[in-house]
Jmol script that loads the backbone (N, CA, C; Angstrom):
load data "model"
ATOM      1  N   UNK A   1       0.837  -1.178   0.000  1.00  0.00           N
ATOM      2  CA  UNK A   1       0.000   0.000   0.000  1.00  0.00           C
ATOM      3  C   UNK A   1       0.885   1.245   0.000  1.00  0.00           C
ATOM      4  N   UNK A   2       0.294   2.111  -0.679  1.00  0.00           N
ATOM      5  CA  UNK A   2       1.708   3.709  -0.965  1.00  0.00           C
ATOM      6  C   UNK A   2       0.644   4.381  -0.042  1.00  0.00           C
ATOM      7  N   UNK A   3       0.991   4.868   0.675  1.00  0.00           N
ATOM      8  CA  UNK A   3       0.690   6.401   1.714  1.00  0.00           C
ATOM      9  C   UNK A   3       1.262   7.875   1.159  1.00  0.00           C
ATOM     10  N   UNK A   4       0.315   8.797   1.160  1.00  0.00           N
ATOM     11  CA  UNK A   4       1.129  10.219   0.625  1.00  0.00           C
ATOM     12  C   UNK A   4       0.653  10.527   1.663  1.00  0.00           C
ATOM     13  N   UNK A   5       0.973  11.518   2.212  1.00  0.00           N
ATOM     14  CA  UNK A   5       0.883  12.521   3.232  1.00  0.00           C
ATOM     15  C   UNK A   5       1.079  14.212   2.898  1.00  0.00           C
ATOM     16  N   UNK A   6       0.432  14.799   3.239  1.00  0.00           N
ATOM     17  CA  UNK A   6       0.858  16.221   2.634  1.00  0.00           C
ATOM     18  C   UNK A   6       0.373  17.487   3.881  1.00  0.00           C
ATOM     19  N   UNK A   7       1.281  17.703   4.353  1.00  0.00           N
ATOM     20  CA  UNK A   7       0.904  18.631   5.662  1.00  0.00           C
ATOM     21  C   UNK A   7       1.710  20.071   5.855  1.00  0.00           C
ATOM     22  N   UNK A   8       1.745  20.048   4.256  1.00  0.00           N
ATOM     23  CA  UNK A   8       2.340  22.032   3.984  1.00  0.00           C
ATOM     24  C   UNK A   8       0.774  22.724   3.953  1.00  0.00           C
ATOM     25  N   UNK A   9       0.050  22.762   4.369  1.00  0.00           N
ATOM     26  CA  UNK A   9      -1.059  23.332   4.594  1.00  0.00           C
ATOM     27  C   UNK A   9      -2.073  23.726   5.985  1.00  0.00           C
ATOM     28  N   UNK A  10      -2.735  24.329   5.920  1.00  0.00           N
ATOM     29  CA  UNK A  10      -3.407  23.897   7.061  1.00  0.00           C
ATOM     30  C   UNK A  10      -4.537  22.070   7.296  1.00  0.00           C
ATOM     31  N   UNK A  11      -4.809  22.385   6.086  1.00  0.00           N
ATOM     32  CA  UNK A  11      -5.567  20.585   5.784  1.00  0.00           C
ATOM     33  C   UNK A  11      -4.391  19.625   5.757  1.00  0.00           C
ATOM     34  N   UNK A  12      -4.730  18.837   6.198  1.00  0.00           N
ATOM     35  CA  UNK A  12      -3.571  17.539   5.416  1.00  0.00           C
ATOM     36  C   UNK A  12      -4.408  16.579   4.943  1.00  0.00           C
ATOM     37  N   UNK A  13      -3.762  15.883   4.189  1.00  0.00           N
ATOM     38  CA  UNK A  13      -4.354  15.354   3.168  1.00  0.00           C
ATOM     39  C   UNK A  13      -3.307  13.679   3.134  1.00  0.00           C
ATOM     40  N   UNK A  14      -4.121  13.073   3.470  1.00  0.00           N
ATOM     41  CA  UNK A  14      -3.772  11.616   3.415  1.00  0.00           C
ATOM     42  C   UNK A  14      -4.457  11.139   2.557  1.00  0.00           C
ATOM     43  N   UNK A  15      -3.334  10.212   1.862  1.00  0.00           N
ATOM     44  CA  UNK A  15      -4.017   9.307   0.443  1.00  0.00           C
ATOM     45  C   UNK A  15      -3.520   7.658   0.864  1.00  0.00           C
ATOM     46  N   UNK A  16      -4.307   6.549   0.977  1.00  0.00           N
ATOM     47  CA  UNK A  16      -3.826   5.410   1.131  1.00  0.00           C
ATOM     48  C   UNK A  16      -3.963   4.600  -0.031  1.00  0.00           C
ATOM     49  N   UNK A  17      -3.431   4.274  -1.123  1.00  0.00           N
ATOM     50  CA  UNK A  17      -3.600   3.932  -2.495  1.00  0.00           C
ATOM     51  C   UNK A  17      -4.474   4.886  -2.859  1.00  0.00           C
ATOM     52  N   UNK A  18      -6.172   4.607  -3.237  1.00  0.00           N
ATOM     53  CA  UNK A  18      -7.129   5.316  -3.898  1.00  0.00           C
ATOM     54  C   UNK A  18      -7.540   5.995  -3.144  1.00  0.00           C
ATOM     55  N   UNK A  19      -7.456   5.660  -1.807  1.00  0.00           N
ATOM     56  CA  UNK A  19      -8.431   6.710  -0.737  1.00  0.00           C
ATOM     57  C   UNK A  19      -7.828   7.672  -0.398  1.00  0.00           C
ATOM     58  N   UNK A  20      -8.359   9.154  -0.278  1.00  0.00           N
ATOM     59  CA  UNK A  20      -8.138  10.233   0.001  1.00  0.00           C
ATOM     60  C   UNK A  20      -9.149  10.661   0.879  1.00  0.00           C
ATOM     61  N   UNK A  21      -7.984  11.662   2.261  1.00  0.00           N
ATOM     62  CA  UNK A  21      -8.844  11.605   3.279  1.00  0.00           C
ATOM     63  C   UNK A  21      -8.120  13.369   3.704  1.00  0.00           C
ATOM     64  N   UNK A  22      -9.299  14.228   4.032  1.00  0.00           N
ATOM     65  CA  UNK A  22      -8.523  15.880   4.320  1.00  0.00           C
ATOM     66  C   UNK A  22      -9.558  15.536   5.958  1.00  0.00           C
ATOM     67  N   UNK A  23      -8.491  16.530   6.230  1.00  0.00           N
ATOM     68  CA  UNK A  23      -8.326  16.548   7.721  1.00  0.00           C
ATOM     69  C   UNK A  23      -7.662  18.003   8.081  1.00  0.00           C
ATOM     70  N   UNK A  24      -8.754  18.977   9.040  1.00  0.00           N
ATOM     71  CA  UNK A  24      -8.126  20.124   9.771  1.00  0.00           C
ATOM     72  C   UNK A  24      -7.307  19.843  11.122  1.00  0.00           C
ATOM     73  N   UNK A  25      -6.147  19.945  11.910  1.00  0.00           N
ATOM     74  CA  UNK A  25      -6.010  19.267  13.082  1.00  0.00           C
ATOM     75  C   UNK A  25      -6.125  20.620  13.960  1.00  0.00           C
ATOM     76  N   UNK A  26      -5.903  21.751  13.016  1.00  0.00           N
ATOM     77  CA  UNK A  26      -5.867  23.238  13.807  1.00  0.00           C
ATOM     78  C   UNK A  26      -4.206  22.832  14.226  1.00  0.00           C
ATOM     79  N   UNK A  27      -4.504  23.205  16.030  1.00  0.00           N
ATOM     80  CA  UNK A  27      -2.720  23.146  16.372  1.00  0.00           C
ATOM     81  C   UNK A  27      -2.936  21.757  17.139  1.00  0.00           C
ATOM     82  N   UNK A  28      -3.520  20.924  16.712  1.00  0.00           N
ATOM     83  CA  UNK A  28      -3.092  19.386  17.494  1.00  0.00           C
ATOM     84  C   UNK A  28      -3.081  18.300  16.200  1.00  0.00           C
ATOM     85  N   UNK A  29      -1.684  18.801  14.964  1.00  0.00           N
ATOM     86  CA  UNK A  29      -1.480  17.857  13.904  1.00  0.00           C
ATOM     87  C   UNK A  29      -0.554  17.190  14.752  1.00  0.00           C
ATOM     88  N   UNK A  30       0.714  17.617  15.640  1.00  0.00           N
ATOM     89  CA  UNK A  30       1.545  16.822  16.501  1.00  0.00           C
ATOM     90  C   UNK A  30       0.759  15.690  17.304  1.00  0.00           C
ATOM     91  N   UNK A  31      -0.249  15.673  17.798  1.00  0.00           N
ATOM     92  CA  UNK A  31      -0.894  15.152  18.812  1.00  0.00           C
ATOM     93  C   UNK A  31      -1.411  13.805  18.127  1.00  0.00           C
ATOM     94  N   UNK A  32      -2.499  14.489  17.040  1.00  0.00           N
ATOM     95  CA  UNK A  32      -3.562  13.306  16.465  1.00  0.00           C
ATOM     96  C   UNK A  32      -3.175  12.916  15.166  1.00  0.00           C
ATOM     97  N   UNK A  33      -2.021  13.045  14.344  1.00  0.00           N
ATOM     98  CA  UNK A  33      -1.706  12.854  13.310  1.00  0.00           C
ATOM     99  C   UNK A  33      -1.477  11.267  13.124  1.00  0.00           C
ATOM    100  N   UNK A  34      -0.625  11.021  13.867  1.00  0.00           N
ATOM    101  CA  UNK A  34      -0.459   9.298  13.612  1.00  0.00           C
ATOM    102  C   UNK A  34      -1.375   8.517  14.094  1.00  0.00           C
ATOM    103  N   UNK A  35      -2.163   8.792  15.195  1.00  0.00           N
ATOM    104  CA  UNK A  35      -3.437   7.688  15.081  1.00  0.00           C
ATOM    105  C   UNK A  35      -4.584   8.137  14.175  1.00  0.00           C
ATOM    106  N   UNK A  36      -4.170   9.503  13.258  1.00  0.00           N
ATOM    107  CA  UNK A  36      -5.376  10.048  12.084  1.00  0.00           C
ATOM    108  C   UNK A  36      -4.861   8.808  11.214  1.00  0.00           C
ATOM    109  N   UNK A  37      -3.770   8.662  10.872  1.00  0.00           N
ATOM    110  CA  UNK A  37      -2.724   7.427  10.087  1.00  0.00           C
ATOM    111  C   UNK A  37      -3.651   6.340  10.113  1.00  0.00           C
ATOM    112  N   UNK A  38      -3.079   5.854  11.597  1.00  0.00           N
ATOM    113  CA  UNK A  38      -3.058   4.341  12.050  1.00  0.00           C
ATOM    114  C   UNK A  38      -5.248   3.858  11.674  1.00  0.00           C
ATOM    115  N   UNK A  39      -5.759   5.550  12.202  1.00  0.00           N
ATOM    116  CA  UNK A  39      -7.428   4.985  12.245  1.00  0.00           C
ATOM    117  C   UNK A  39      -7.818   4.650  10.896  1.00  0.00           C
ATOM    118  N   UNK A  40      -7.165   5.754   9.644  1.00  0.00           N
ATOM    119  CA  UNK A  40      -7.576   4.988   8.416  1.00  0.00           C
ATOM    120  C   UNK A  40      -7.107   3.865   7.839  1.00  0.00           C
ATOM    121  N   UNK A  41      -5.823   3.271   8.126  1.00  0.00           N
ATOM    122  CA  UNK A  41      -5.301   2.219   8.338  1.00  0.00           C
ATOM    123  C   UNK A  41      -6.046   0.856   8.408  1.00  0.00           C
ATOM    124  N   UNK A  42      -6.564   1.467   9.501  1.00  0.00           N
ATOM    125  CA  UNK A  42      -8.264   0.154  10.003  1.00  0.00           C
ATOM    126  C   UNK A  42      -8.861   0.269   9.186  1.00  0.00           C
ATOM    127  N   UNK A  43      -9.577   1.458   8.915  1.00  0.00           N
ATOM    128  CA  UNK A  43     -10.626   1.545   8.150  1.00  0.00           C
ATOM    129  C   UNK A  43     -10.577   1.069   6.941  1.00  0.00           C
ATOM    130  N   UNK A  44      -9.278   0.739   5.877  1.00  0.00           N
ATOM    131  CA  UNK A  44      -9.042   0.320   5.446  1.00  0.00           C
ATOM    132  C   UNK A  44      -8.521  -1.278   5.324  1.00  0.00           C
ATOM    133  N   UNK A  45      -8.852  -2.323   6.795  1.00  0.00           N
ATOM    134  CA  UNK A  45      -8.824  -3.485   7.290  1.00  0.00           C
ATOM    135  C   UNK A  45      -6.929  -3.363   6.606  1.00  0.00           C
ATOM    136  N   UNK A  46      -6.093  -2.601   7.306  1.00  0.00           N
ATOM    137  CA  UNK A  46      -4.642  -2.378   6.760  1.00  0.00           C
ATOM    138  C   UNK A  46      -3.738  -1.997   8.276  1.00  0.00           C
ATOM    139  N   UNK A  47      -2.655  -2.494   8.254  1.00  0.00           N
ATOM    140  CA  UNK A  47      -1.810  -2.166   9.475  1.00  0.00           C
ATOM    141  C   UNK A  47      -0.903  -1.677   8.849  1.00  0.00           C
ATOM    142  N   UNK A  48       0.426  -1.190   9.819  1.00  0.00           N
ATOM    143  CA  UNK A  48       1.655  -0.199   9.388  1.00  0.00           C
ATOM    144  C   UNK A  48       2.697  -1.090   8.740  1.00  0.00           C
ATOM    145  N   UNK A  49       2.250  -2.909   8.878  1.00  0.00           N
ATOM    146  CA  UNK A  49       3.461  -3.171   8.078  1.00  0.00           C
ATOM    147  C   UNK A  49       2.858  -3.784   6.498  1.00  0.00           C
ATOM    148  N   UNK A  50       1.678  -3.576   5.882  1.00  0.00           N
ATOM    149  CA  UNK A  50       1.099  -3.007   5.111  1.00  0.00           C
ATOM    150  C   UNK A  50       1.671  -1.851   4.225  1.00  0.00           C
ATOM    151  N   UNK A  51       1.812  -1.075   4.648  1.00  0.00           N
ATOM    152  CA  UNK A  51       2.674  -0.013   3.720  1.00  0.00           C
ATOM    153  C   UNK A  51       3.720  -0.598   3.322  1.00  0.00           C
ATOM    154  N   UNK A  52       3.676   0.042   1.590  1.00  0.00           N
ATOM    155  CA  UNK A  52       5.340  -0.530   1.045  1.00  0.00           C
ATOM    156  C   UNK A  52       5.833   0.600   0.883  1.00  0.00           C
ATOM    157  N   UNK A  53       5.480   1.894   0.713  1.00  0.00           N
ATOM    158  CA  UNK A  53       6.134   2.879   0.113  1.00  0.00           C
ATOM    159  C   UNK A  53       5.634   4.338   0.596  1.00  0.00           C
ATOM    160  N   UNK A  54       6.283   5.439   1.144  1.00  0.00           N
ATOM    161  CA  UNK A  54       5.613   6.770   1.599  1.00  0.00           C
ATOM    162  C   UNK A  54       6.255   7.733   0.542  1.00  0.00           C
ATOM    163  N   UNK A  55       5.349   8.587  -0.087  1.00  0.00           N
ATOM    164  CA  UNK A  55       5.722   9.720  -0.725  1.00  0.00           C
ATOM    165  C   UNK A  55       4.937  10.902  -0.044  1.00  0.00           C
ATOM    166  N   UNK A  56       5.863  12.023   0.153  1.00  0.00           N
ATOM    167  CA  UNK A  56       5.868  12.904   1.022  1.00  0.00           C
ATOM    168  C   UNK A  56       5.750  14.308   0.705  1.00  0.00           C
ATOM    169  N   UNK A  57       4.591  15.504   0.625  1.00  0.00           N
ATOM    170  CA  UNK A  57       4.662  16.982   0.056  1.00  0.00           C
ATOM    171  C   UNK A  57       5.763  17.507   0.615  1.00  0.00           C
ATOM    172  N   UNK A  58       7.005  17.983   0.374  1.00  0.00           N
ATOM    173  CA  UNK A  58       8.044  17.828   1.213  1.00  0.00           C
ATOM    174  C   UNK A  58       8.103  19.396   1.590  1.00  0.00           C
ATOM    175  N   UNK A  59       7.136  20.249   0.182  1.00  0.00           N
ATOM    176  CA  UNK A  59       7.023  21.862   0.382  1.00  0.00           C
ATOM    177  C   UNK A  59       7.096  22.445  -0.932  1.00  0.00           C
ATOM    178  N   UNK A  60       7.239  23.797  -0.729  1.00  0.00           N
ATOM    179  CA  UNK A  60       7.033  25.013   0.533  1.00  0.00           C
ATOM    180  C   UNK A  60       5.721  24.817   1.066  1.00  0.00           C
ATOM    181  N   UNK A  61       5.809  25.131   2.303  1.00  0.00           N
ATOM    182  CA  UNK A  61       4.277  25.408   3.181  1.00  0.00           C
ATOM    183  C   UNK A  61       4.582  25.713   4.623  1.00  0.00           C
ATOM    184  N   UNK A  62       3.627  25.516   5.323  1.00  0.00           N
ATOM    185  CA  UNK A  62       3.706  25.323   6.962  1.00  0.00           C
ATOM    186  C   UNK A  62       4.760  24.932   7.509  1.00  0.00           C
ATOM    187  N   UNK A  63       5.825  26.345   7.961  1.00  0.00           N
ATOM    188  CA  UNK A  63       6.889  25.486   8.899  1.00  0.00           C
ATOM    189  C   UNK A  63       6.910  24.634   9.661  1.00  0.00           C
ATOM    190  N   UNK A  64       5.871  24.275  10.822  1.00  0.00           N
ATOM    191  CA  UNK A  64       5.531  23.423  11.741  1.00  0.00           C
ATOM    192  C   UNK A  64       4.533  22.498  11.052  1.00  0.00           C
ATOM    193  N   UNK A  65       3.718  22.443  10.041  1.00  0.00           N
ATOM    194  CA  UNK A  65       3.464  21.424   9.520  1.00  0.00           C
ATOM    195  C   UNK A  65       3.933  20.605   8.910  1.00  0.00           C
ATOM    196  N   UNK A  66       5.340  21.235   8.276  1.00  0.00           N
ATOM    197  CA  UNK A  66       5.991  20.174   7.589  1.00  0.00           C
ATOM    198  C   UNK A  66       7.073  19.879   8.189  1.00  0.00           C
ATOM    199  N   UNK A  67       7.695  20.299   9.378  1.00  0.00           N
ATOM    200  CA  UNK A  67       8.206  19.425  10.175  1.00  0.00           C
ATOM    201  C   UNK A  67       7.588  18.091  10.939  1.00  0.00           C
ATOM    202  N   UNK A  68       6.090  18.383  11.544  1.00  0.00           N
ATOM    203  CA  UNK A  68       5.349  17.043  12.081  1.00  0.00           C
ATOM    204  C   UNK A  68       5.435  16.422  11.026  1.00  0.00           C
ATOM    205  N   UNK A  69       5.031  16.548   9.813  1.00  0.00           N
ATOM    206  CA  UNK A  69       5.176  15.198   8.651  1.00  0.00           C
ATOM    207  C   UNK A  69       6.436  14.767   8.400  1.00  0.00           C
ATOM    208  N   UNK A  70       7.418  15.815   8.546  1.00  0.00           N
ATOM    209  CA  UNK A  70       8.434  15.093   7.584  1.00  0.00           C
ATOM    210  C   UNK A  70       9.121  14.372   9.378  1.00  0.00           C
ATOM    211  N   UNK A  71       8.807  14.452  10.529  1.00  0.00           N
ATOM    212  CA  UNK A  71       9.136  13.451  11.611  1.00  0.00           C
ATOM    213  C   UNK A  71       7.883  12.310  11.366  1.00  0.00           C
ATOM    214  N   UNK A  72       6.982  12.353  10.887  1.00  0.00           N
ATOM    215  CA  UNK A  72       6.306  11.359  11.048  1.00  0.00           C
ATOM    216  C   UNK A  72       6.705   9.582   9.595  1.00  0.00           C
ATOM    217  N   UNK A  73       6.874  10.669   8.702  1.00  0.00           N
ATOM    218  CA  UNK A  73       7.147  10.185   7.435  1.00  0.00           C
ATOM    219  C   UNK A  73       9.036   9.232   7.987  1.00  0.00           C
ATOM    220  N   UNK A  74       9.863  10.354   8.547  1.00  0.00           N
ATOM    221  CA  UNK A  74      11.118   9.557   8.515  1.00  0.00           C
ATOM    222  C   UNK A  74      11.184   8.725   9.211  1.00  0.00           C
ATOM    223  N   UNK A  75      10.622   8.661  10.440  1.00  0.00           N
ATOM    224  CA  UNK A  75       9.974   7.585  11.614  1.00  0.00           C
ATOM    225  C   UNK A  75       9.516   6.260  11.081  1.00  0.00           C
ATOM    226  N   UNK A  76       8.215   6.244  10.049  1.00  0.00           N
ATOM    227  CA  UNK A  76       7.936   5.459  10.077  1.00  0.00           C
ATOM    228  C   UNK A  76       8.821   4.614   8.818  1.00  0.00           C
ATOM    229  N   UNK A  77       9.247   5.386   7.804  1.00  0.00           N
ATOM    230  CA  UNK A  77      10.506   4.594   6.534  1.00  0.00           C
ATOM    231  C   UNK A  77      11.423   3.753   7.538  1.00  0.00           C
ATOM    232  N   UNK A  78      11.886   4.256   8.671  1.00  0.00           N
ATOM    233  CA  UNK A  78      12.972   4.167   9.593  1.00  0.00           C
ATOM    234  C   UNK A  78      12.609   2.821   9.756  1.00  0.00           C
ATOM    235  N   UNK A  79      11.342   2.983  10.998  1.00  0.00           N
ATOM    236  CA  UNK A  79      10.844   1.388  11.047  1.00  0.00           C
ATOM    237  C   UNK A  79      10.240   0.298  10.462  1.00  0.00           C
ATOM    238  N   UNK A  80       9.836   0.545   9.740  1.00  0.00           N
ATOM    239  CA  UNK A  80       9.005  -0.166   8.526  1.00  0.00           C
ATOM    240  C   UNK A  80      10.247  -0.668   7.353  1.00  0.00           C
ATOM    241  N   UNK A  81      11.064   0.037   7.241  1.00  0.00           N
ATOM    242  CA  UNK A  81      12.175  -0.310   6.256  1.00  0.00           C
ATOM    243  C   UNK A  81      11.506  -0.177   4.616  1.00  0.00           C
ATOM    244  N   UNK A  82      10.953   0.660   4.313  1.00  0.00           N
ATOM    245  CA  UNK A  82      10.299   0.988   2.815  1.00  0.00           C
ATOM    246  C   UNK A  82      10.922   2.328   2.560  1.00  0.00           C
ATOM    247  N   UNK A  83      10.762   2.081   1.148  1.00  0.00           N
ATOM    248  CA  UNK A  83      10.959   3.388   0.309  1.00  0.00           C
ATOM    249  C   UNK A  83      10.636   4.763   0.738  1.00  0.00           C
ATOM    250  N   UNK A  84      11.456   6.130   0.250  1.00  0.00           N
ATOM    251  CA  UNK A  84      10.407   7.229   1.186  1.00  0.00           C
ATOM    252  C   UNK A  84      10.597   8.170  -0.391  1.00  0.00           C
ATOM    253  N   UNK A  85       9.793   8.449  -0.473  1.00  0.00           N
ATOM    254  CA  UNK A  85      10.210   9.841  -1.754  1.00  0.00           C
ATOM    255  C   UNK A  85       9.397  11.126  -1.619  1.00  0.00           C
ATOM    256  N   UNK A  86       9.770  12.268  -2.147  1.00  0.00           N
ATOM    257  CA  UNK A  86       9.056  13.339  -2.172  1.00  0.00           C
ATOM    258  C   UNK A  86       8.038  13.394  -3.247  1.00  0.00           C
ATOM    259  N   UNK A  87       7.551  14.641  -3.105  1.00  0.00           N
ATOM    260  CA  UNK A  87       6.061  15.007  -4.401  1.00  0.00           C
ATOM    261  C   UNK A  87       6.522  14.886  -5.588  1.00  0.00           C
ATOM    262  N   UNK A  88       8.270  15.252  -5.987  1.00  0.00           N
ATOM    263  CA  UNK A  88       8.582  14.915  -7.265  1.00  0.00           C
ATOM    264  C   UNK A  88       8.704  13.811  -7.617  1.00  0.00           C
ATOM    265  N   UNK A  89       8.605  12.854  -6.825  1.00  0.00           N
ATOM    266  CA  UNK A  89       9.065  11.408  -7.466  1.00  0.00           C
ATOM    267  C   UNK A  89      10.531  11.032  -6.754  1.00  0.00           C
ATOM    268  N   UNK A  90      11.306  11.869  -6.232  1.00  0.00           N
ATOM    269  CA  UNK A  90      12.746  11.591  -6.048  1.00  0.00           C
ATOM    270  C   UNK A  90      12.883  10.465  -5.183  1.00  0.00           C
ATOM    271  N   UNK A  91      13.762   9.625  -4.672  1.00  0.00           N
ATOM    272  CA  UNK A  91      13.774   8.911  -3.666  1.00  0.00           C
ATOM    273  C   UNK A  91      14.792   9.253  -2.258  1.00  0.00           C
ATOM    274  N   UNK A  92      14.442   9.370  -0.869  1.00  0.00           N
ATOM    275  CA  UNK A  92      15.191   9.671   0.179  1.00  0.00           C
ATOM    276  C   UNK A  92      15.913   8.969   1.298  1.00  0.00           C
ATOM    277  N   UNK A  93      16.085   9.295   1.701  1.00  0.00           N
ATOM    278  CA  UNK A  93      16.559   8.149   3.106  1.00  0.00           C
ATOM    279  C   UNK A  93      15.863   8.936   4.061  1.00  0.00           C
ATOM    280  N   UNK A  94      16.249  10.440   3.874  1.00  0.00           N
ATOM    281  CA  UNK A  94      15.182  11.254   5.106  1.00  0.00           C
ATOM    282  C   UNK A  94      14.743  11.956   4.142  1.00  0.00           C
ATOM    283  N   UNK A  95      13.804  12.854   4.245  1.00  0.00           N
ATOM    284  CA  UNK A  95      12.954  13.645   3.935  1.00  0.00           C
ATOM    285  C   UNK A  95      13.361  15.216   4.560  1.00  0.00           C
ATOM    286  N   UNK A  96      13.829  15.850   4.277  1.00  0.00           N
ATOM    287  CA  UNK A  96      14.207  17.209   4.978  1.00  0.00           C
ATOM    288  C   UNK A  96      13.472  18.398   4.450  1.00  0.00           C
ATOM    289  N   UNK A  97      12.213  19.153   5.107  1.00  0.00           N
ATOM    290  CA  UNK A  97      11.163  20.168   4.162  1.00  0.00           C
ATOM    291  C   UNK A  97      11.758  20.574   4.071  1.00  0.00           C
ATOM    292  N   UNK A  98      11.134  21.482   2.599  1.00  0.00           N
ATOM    293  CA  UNK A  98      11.677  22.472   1.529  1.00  0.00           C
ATOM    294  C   UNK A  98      10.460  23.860   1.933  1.00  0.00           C
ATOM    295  N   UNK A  99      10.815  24.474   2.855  1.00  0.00           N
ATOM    296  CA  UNK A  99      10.251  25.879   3.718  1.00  0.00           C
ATOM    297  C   UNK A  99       9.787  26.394   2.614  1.00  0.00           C
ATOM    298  N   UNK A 100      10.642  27.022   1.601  1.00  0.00           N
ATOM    299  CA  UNK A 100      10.058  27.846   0.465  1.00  0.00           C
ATOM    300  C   UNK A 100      10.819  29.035   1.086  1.00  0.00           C
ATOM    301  N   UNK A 101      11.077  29.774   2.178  1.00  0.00           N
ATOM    302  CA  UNK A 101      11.691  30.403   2.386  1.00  0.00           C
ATOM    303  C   UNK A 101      12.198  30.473   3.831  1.00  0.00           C
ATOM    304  N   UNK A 102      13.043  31.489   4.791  1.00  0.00           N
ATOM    305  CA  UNK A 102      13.471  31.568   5.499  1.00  0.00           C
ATOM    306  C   UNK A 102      12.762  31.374   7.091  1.00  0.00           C
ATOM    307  N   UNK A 103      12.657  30.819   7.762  1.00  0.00           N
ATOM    308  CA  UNK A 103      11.974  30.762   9.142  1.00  0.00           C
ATOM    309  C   UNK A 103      11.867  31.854   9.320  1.00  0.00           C
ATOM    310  N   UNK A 104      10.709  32.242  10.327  1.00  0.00           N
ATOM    311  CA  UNK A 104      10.369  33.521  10.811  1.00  0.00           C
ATOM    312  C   UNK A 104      10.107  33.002  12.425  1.00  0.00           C
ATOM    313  N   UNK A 105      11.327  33.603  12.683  1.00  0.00           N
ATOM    314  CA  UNK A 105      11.549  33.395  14.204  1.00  0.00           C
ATOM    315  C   UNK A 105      11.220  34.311  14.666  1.00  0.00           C
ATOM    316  N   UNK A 106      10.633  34.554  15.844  1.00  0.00           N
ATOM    317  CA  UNK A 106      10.572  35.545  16.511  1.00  0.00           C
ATOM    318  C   UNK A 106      11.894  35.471  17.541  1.00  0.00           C
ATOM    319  N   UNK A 107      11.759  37.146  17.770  1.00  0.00           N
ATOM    320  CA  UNK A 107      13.172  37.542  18.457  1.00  0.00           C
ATOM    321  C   UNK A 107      13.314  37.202  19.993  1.00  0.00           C
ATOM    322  N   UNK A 108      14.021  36.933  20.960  1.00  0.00           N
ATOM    323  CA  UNK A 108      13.866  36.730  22.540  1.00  0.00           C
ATOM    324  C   UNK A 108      13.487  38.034  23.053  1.00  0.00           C
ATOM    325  N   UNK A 109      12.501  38.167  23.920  1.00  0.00           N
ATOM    326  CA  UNK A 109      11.796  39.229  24.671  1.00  0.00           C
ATOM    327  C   UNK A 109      12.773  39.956  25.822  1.00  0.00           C
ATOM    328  N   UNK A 110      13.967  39.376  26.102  1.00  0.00           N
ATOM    329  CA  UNK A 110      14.490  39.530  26.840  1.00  0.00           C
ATOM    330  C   UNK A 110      16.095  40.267  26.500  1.00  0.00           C
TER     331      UNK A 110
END
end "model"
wireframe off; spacefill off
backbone 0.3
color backbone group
């Protein structure tokens, strides 16, 4: 089964082969993201060693969204031992987002 994941947005957007599934998490994508995974998983009568392959929106988008994916995405290639590639097709070992541009940090108050 190929998993895409795409969480440069505020929606994310999980695809498990044919099924496509959007999802708002607001600010709890860290929290509920991998059992959002694991529940369509079921729903799909499918477990995590089921997956053969993750391709990943790797960016520009959501700084903090595409860090939770791209930890969720390298995590699971890690353990699962499958393929990982980005939106172009490329193939990775990690996945490192592509920001689109520079972090916007805020400065210390102090």
């Amino acid at each position: 089964m190929k998993l895409f994941l795409d969480t440069s947005t505020q929606e994310t957007i999980l695809q498990l082969d044919d099924q496509k599934y959007h999802h708002d998490f607001g600010h709890n994508l860290s929290e509920q993201l991998l059992a959002f995974i694991h529940d369509k998983l079921k729903e799909n009568h499918k477990d995590w060693q089921d997956i053969t392959e993750i391709h990943f929106m790797s960016g520009p988008g959501s700084f903090t969204g595409l860090r939770i994916g791209a930890t969720i995405v390298n995590t699971l290639v890690h353990e699962l031992n499958i393929p990982l590639y980005d939106h172009h097709g490329k193939k990775h070992k990690i996945i490192i987002p592509e920001y689109g541009r520079p972090a916007n940090i805020s400065q210390p108050k102090k």
